[in-house]
KELUM-977392 format. One record per atom (N, C-alpha, C): y, z, x; residue in one letter. Coordinates in steps of 0.001 Angstrom, whole numbers, plus 500000, padded with zeros to 6 digits. Layout:
# KELUM-977392
YZXA
...
//
This chain:
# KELUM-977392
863813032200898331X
865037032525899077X
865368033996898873X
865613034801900075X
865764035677899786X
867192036043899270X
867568037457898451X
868863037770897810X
869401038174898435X
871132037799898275X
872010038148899016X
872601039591898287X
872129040411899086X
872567041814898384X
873759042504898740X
874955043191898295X
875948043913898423X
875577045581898703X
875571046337899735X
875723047772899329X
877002047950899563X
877182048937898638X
878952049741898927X
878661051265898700X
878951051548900431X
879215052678900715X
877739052676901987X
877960053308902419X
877295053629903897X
877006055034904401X
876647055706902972X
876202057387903354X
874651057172903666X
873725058480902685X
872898058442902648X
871748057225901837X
872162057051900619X
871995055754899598X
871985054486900564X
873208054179900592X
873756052753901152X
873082052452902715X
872970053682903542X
871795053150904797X
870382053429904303X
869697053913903360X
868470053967902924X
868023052565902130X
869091052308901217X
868837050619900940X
868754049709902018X
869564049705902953X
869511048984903916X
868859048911904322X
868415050246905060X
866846050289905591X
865593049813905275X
865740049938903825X
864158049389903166X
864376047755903459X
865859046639902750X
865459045528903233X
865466045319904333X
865877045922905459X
864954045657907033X
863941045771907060X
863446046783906364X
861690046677906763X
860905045561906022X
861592045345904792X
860794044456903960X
861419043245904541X
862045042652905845X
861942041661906276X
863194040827905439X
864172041658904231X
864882041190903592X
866457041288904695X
867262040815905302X
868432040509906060X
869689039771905424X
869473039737904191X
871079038981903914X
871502039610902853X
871989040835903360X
872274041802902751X
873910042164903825X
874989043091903109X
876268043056903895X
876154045004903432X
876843046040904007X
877547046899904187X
878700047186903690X
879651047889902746X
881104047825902331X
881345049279902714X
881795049514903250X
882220050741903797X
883964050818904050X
884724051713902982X
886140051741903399X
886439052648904659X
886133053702904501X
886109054550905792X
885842053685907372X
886300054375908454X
886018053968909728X
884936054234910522X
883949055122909701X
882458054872909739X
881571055443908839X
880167055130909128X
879200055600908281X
879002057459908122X
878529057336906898X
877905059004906903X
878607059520905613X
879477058635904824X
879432059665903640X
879959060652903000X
879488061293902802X
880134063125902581X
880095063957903800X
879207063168904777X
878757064152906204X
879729063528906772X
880603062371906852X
881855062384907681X
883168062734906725X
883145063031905908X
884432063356904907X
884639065176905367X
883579065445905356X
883569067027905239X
883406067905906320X
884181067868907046X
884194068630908552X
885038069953908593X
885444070542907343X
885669071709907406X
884818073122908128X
885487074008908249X
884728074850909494X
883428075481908700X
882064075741908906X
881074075673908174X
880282075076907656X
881019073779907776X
880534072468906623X
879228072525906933X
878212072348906180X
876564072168906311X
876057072083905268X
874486072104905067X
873692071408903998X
873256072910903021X
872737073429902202X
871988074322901599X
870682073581900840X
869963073027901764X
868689071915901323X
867921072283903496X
867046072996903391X
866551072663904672X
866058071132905095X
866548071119906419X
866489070082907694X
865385069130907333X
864227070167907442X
863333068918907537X
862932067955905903X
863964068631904592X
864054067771903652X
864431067413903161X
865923067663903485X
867241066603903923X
867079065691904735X
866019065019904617X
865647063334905841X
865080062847904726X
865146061672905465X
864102060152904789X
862903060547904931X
862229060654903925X
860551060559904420X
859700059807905400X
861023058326905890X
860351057618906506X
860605058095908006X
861276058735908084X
862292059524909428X
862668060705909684X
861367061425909587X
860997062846909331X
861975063497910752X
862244062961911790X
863316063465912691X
862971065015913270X
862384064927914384X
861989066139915214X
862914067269915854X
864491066751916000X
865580067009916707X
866276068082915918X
865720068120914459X
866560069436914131X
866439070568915066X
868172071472914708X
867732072692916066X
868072073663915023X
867943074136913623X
868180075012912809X
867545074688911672X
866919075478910610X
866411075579908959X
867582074573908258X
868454075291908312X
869734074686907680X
870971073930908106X
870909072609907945X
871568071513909587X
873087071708908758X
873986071755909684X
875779071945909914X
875866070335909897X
877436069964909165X
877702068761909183X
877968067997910508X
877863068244911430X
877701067655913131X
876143066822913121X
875373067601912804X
873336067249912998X
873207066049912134X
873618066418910731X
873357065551909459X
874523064135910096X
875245064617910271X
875873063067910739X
875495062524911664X
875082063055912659X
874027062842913864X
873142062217913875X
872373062877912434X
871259062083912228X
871392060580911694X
872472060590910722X
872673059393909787X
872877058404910842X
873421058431911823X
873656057531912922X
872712057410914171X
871849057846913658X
870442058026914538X
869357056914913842X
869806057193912356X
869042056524911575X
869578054523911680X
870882054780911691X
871184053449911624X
871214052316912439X
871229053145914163X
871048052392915002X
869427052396915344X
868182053523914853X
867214052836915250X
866532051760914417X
866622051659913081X
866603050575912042X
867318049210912364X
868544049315912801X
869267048062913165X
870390047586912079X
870390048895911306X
871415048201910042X
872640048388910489X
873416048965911656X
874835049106912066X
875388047888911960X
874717047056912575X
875335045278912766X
875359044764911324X
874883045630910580X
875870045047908957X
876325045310907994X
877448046838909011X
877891047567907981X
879309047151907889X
879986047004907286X
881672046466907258X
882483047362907558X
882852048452908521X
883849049259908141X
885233049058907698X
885927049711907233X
887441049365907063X
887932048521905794X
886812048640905115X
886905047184904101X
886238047507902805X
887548048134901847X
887093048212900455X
886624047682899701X
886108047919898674X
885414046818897052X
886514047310896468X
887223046509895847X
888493046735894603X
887865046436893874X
886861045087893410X
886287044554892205X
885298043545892651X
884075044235891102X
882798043271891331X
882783042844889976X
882588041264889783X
882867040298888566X
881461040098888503X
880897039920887661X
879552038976887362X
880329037927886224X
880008036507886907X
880137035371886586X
878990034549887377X
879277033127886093X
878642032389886674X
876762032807887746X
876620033827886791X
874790034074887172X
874998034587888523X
875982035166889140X
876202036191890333X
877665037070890367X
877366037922891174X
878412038640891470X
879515038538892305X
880270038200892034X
881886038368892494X
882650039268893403X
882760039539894521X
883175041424895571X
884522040681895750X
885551041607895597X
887039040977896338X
886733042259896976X
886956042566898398X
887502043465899107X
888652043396899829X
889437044300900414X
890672044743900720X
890034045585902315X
891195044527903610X
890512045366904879X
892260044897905616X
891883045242907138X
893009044716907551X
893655043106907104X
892651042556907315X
892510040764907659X
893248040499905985X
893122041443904989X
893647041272903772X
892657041172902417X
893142040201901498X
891849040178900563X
891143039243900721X
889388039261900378X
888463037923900150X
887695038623899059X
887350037276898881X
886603037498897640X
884867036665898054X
883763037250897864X
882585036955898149X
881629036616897539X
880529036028897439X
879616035974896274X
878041036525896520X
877444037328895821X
876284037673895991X
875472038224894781X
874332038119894944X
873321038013893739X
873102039427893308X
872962040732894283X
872267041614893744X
873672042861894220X
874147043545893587X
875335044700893860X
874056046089893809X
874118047017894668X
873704048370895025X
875206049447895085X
875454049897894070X
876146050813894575X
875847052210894835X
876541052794896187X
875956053751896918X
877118054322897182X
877963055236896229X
879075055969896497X
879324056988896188X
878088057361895866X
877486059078895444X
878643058980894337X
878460060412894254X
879068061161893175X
880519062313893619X
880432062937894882X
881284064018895245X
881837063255896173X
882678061913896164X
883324061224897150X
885022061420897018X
885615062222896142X
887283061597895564X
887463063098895550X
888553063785896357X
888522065188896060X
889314065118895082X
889413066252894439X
890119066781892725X
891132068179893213X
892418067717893131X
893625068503893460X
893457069055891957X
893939070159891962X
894193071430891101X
895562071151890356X
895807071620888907X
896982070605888188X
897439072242888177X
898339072181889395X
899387073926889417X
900931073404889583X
901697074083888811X
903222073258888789X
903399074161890192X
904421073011890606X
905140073328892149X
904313073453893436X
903268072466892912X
902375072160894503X
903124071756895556X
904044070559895077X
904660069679896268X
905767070636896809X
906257071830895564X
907592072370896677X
906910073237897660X
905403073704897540X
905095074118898640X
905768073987900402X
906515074802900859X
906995074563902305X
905814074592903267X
905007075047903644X
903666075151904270X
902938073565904672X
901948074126905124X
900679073126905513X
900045073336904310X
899235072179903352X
898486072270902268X
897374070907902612X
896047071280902415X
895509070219902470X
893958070325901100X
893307069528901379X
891759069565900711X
890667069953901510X
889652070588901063X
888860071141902390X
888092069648902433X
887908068673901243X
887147067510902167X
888009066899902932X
889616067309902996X
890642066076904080X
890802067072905197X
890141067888905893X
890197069099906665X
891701068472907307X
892680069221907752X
894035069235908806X
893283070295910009X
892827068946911184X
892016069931912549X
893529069933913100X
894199069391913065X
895850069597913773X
896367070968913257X
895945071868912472X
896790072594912217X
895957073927912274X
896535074372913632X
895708075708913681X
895711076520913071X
894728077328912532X
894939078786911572X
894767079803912411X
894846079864913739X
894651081201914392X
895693081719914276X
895653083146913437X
897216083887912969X
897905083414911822X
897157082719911458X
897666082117909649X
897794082695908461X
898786082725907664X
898064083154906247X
897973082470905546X
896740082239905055X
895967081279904804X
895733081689903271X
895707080738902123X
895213080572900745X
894223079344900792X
893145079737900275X
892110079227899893X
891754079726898541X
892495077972897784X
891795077718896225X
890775077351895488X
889840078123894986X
888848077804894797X
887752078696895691X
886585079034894418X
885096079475895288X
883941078917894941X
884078077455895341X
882572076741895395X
881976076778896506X
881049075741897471X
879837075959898038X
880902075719898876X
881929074718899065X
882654074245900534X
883754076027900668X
884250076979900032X
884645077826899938X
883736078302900698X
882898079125900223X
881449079577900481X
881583079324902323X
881249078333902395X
881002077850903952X
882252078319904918X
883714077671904565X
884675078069904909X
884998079302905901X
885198079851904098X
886108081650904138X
885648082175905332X
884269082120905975X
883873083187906524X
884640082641907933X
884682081437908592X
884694080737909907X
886505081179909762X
887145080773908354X
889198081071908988X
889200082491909158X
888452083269908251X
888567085038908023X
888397085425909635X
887567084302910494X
887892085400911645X
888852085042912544X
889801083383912169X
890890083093912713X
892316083504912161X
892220083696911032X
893583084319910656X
894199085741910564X
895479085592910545X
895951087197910504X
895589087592909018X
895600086817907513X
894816087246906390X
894391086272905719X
893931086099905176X
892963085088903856X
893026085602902413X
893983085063901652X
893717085555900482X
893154084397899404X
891940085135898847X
890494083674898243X
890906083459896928X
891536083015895729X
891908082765894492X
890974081828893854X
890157083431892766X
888825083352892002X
889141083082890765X
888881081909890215X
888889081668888909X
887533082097887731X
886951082031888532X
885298082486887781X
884263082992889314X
883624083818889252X
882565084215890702X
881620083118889893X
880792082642891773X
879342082648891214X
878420083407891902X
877119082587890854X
875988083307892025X
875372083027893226X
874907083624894268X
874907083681895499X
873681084231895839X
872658083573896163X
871561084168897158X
871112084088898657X
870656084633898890X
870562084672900370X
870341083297901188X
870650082995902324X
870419081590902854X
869373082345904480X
868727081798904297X
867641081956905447X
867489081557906330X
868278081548906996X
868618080347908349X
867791081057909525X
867210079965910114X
866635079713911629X
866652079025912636X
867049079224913425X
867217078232914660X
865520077715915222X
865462076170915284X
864612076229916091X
864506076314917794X
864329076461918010X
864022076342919825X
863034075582920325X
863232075164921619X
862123074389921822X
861269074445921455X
860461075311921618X
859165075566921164X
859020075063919917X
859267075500918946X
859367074689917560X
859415073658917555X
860453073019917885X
860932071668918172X
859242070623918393X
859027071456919855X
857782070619920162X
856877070460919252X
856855071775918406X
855206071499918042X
855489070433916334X
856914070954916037X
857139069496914988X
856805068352915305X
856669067834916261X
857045066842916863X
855521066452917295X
854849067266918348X
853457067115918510X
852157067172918195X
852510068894916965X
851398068920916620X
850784068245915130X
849636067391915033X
849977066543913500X
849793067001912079X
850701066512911571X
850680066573910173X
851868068123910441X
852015068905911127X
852763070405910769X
854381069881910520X
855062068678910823X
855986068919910016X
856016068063908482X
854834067347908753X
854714066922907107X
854540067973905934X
853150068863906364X
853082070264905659X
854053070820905335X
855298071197906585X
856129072274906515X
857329071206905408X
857759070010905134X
858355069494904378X
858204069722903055X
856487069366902795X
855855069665901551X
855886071235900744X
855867071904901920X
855959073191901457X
857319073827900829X
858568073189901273X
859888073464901019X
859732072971899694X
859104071461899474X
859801070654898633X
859332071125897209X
857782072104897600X
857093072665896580X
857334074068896003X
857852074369897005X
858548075926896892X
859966075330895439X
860933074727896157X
862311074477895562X
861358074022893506X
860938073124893719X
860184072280892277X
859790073565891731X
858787074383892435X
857817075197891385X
858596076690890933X
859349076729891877X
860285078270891635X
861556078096891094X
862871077074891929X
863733077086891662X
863928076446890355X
863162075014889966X
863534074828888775X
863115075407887821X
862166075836888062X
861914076977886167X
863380077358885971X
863974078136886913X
864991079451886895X
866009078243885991X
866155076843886447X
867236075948885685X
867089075630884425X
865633075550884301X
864825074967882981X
864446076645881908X
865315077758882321X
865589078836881933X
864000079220881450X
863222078861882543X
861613079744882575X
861704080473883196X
860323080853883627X
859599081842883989X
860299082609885348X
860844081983886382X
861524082237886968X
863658082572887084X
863605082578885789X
865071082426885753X
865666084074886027X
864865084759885994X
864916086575885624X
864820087043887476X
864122086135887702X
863579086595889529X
865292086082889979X
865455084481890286X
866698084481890433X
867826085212890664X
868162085518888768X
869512086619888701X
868929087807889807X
868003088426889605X
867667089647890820X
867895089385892102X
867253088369892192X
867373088210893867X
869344088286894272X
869818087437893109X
871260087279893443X
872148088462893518X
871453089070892185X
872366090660891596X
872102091410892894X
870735091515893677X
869769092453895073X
871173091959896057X
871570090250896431X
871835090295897551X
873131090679897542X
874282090710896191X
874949091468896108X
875452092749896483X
874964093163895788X
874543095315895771X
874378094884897386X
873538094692897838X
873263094844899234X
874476094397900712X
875095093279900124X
876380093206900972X
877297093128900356X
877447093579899495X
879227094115898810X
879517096008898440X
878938096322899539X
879140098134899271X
880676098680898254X
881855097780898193X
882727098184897210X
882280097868895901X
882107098823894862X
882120098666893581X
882752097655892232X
884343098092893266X
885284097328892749X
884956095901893027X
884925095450894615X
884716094200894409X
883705093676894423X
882353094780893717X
881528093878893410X
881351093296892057X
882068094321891316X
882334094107889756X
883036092358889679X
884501092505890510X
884745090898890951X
883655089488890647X
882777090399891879X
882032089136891962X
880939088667891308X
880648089573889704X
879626089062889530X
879627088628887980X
878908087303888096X
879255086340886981X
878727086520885689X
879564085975884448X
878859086970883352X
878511085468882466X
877630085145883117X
876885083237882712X
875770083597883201X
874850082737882734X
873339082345883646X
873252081892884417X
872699082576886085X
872502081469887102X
871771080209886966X
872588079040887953X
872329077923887561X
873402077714886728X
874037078155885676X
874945077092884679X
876032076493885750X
876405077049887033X
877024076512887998X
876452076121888725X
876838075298889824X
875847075525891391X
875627076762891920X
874578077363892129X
873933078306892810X
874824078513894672X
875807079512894849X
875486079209896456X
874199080103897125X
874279079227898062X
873369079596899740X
874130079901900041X
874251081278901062X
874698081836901962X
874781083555901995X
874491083674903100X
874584085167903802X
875987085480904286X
877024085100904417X
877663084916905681X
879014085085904179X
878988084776903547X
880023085012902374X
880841086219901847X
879832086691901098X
879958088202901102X
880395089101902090X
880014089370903144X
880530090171904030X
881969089875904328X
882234088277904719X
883655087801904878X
884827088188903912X
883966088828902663X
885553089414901507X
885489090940901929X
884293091236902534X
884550092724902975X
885329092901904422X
885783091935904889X
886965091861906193X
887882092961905923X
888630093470906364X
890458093824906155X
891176092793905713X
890915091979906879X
892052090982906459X
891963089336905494X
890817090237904253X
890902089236902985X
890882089912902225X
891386088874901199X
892056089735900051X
890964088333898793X
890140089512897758X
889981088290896822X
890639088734895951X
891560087713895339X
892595087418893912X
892104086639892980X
891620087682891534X
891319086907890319X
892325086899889551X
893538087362889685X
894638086952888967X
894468085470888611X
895196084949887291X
894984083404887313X
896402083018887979X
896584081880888565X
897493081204889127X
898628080423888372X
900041081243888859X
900969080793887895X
901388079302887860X
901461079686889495X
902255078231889882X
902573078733891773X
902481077475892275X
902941077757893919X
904299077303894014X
904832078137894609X
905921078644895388X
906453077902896922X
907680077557897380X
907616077189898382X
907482078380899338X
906500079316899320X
906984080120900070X
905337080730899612X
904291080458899074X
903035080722898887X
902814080724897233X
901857081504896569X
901161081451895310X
901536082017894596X
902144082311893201X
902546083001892680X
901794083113891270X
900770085031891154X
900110085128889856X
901133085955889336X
900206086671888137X
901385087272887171X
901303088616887354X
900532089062889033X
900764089876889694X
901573090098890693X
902256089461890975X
903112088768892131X
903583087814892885X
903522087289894042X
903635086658894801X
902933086686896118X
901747086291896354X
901098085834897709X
901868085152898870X
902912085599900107X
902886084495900434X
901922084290902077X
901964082699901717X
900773082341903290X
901630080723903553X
900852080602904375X
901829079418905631X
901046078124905013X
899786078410904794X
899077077333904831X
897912077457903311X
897591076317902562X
896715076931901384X
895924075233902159X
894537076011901720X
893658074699901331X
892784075037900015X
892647073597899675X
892306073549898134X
890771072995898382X
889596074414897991X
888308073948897981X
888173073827896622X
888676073051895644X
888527072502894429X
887973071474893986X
886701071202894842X
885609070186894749X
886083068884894552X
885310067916893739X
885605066479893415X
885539066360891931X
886243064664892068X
886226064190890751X
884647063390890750X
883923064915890528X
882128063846890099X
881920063337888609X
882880063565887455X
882332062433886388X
883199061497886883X
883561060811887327X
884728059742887078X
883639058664888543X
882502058259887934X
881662057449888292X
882489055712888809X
881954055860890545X
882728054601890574X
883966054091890521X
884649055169890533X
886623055033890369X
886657054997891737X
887807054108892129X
888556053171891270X
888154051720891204X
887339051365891674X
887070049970891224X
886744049549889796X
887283048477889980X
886738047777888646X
885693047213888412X
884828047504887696X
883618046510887457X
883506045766885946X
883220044499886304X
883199044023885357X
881696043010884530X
881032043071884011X
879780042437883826X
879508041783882556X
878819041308882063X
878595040134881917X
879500039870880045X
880133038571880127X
880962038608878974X
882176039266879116X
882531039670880375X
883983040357880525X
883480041967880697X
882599042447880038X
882794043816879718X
882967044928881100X
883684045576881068X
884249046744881567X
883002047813881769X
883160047745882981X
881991049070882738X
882611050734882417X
884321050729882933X
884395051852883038X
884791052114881118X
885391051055880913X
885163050823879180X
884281051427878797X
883096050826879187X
881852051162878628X
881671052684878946X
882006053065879311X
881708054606879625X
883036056044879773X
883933055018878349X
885050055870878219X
884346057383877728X
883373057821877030X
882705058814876623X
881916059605877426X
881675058855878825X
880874059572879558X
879813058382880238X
879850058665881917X
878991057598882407X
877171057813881960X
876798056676881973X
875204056803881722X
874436055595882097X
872889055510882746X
872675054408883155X
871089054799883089X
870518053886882394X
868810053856882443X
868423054294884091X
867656055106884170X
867136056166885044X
868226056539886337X
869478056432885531X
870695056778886690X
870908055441887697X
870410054046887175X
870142053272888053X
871047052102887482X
870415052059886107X
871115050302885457X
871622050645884522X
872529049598883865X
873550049496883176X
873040048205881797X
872855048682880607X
872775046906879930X
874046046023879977X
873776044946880082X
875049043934880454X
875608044089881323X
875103044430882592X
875709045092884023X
874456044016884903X
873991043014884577X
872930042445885051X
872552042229886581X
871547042355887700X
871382042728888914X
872592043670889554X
872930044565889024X
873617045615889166X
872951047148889307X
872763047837890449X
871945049114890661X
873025050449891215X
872744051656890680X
873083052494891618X
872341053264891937X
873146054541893266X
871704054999894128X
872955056593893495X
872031057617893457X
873041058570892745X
873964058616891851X
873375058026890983X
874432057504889667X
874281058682888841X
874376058426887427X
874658059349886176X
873642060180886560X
873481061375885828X
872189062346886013X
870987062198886995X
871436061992887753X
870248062188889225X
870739063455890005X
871909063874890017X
872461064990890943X
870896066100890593X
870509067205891737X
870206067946891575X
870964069351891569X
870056070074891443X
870493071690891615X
869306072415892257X
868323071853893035X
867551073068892706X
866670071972894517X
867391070748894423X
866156070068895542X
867049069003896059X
866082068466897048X
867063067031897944X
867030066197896854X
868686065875897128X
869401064308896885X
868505063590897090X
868099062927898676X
867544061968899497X
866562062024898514X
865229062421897968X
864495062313897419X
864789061586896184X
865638061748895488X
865947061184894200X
866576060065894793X
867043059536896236X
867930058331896673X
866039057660896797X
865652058287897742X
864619057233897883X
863465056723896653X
863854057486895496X
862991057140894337X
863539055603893644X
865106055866893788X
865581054836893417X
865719053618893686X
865916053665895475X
865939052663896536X
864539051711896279X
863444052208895863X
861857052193895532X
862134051206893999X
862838051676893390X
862654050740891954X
863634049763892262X
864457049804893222X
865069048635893003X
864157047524893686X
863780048171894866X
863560047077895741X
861974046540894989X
861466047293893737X
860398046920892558X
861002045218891871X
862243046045891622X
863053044764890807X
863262043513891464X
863466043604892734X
864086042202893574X
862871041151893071X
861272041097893262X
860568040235892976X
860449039811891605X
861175040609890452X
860995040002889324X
862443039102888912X
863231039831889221X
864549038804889553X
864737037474890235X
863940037424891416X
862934036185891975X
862853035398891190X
861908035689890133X
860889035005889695X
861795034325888315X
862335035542887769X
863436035350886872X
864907034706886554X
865350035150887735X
866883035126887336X
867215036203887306X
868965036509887077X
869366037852887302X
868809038540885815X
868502039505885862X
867998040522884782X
868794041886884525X
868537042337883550X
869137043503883080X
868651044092882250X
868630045645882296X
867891046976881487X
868391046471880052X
867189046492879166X
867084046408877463X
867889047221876926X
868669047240876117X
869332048151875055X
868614049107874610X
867255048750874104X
866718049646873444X
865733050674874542X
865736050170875870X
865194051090877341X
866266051763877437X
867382051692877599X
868182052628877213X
868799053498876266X
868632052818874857X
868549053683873788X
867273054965874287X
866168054937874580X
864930055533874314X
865794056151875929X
865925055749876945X
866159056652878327X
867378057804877508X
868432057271877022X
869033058782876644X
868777059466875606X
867800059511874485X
867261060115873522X
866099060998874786X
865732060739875630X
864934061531875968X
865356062335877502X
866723062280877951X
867431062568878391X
868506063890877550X
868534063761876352X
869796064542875371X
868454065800875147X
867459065014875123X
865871066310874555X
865846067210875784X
865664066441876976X
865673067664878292X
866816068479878466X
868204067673878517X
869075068242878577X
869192069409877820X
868897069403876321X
868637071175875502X
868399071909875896X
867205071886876981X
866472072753877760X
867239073500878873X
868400072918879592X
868633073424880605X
869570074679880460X
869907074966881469X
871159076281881789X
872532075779881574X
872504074494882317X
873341074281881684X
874344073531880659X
873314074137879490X
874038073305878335X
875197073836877849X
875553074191876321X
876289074838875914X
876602076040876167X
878389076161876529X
878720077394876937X
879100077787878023X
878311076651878857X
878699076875880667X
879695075257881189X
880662075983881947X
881469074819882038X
881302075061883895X
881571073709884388X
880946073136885429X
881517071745885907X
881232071463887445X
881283070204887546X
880392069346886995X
879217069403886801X
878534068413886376X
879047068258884660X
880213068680884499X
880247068269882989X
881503066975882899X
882472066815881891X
883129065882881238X
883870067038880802X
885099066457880373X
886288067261879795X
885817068010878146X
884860066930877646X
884642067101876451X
883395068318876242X
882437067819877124X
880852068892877325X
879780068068877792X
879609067049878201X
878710066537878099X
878303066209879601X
877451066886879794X
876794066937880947X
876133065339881615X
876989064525882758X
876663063368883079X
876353063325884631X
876061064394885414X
875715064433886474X
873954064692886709X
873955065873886319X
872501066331886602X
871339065495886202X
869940066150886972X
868947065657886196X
868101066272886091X
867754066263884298X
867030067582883673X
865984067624883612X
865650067189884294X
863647067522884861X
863274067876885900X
861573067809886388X
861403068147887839X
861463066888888442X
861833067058889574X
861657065608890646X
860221065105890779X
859505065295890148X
857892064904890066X
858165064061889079X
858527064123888156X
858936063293886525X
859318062012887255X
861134062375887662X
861573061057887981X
860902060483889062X
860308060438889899X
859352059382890566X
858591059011889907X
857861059606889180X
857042058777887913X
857366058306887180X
858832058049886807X
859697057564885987X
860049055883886862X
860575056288887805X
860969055211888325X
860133054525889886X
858854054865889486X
857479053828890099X
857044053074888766X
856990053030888182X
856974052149886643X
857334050898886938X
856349049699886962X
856682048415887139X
858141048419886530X
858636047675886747X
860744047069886190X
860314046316884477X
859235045251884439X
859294044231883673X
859909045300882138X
858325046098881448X
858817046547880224X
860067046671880033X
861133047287880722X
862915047877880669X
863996046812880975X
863487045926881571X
864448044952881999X
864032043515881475X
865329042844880956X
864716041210880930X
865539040410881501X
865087039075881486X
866303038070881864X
868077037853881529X
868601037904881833X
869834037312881160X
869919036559880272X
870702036833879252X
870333035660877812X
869098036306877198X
867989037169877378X
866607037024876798X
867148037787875083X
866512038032874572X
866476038956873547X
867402039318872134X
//
């Protein structure tokens, strides 16, 4: 009999699981999607710029290499485009739930428990195998500044974009300079009367290489064989063999800072604000941005970058301990809450236990996937899988791959769950790589915890973890009750 499987969430993860049990002929499987449709972070994030810094052709499924890109680097319109390209030619739309939260998944009684929350109200469901697929950068993270709310203005999050509220002639505050900043600044800088950018730390910034394809291109992806498999391989080998040394603070980490310090000097001709912008950490201990289009946008007139630190907002704009900024409208590119794994639901597994209990110190899960005492319980972008340096999707489809390893031994078994001591040995050799990286001690970041402890990333090459997790299931996992 086949398993009745749960995904929750309907981005990239949650239609790639899906996808595989369609092909593997597996169908009794359901969709949990709270949002009013699929796509993820690619429908959350429609701020002006919004797009990928991972080229087109490896930002896809391997199985859906997709000919239709019309640029190197796809804008959040294409990527959502695609995700819904993907779902209706697979056939998984007809079983995605929209509108209809997971509050809580129980394991009892040798299955899992879903109450969700939709119009119709609450139910509660039963199914054998839970996938969760709710990434990591899903919950934006408001900034803790006294006197946000007396703000008089328009204030929003750049993942809750306000398209109702025009900025042509605005003065506009934008908090925060991460990658959604990055993308932004440049698209309001040419709608507003000023932009003033409030820098808590610069980062680093290298060039983004963007190309449009045109037909022509188009076609010969498409026609001629094997050239967009090559041209995939070639990205994916470029990013592995260059970019991660520079993380894994090798051989390449020195080329990096240059290229970044080069594209600097080269589009920031003020002294002054290039001194601003340049970070006194190792590239990599942050996210790296992509983009060309950045830099020039602080060399406008009408932006202003402010590293003053921020006192407190004002109903009337920002106030440092240089003055008073005022603007009509602030948006807060102050990223997400990415440790806080899986909030807010509750999960609960086997014997009562709490998972978020279990991970009052910091989330962690044998190959970012399982949980001990979390039994037929998987995630797809869980603890340390985030990259820095290469595609997500790649590390989604490594995972999607071991689970759907696991379904036949669970079969055969009963519900099962990762060994204590497969996970003792997964984070002892997880804490060893982690030494290695950029960003360990010293560099503070999203991928960290309040305390230091780095629970996002993953500190190897993406060659490792596929070889990590093509590894038959049996050795790491046993039955319920075994041991």
């Amino acid at each position: 009999m086949a398993p009745r499987v749960a995904i929750i969430g309907a981005g990239f993860g949650g239609l790639c699981m899906a996808i595989r049990l369609e092909k593997a002929g597996i169908r009794t499987y359901s969709v949990f999607e709270k949002a009013d449709d699929l796509g993820g972070t690619w429908r959350d994030n429609t701020y002006p710029g919004a797009g990928c810094d991972i080229p087109s052709h490896l930002y896809s499924y391997s199985f859906e290499k997709y000919t239709s890109w019309t640029r190197r680097y796809p804008e959040q319109p294409e990527i959502l485009g695609y995700l819904h390209h993907c779902a209706d030619k697979y056939g998984v739309r007809r079983k995605i739930r929209l509108r209809t939260e997971v509050r809580r998944a129980v394991f009892e009684g040798g299955a899992w428990h879903i109450t969700t929350s939709s119009a119709d109200g609450a139910r509660t469901e039963t199914f054998d195998v839970v996938v969760m697929a709710v990434g990591q950068l899903n919950r934006p993270r408001l900034p803790d500044i006294s006197g946000m709310e007396d703000f008089e203005g328009v204030s929003f999050h750049s993942a809750r974009w306000n398209h109702d509220h025009d900025l042509t002639g605005r003065r506009v505050a934008v908090i925060g300079t991460g990658s959604s900043a990055a993308q932004l600044v440049p698209r309001v800088a040419e709608r507003a009367a000023h932009l003033y950018l409030f820098q808590r730390t610069p980062n680093w910034v290298i060039p983004k290489p963007d190309a449009v394809f045109g037909p022509v291109a188009r076609l010969a992806f498409r026609f001629v064989p094997g050239l967009q498999r090559a041209y995939r391989e070639w990205i994916y080998r470029y990013a592995e063999g260059t970019l991660y040394p520079a993380l894994a603070r090798g051989w390449s980490e020195g080329l990096l800072r240059q290229r970044a310090l080069r594209h600097l000097r080269d589009q920031v001709p003020d002294p002054g604000l290039r001194a601003k912008l340049t970070p006194d950490y190792p590239p990599g201990c942050k996210r790296v941005i992509i983009d060309s289009s950045f830099y020039p946008a602080l060399s406008r007139p009408n932006v202003s970058l402010v590293t003053d630190p921020i006192a407190r907002i004002t109903p009337k704009g920002v106030e440092t301990g240089a003055g008073t900024y005022e603007v009509d409208t602030i948006v807060y590119a102050t990223g997400f809450k990415s440790t806080e794994f899986l909030t807010p639901m509750e999960v609960i597994g086997r014997e009562g236990r709490s998972l978020h209990e279990r991970w009052k110190d910091g989330a962690e899960a044998y190959l970012g996937i399982s949980v001990p005492g979390f039994p037929n319980l998987f995630m797809l972008y869980g603890p340390n899988t985030n990259l820095g340096h290469n595609s997500i999707v790649f590390m989604i489809e490594c995972q999607v791959a071991h689970i759907m390893a696991c379904l036949p031994y669970l079969g055969r078994s009963g519900p099962i769950e990762v060994r204590p001591e497969a996970m003792a040995a997964w984070r002892r050799q997880l804490d060893a790589a982690m030494s290695r990286m950029v960003w360990g001690a010293g560099c503070r970041s999203w991928y960290k915890t309040a305390d230091g402890r780095v629970t996002n990333n993953w500190p190897g090459p993406t060659t490792l973890y596929r070889r990590l997790t093509a590894r038959p299931p049996e050795p790491a996992y046993q039955p319920v009750g075994a041991g």
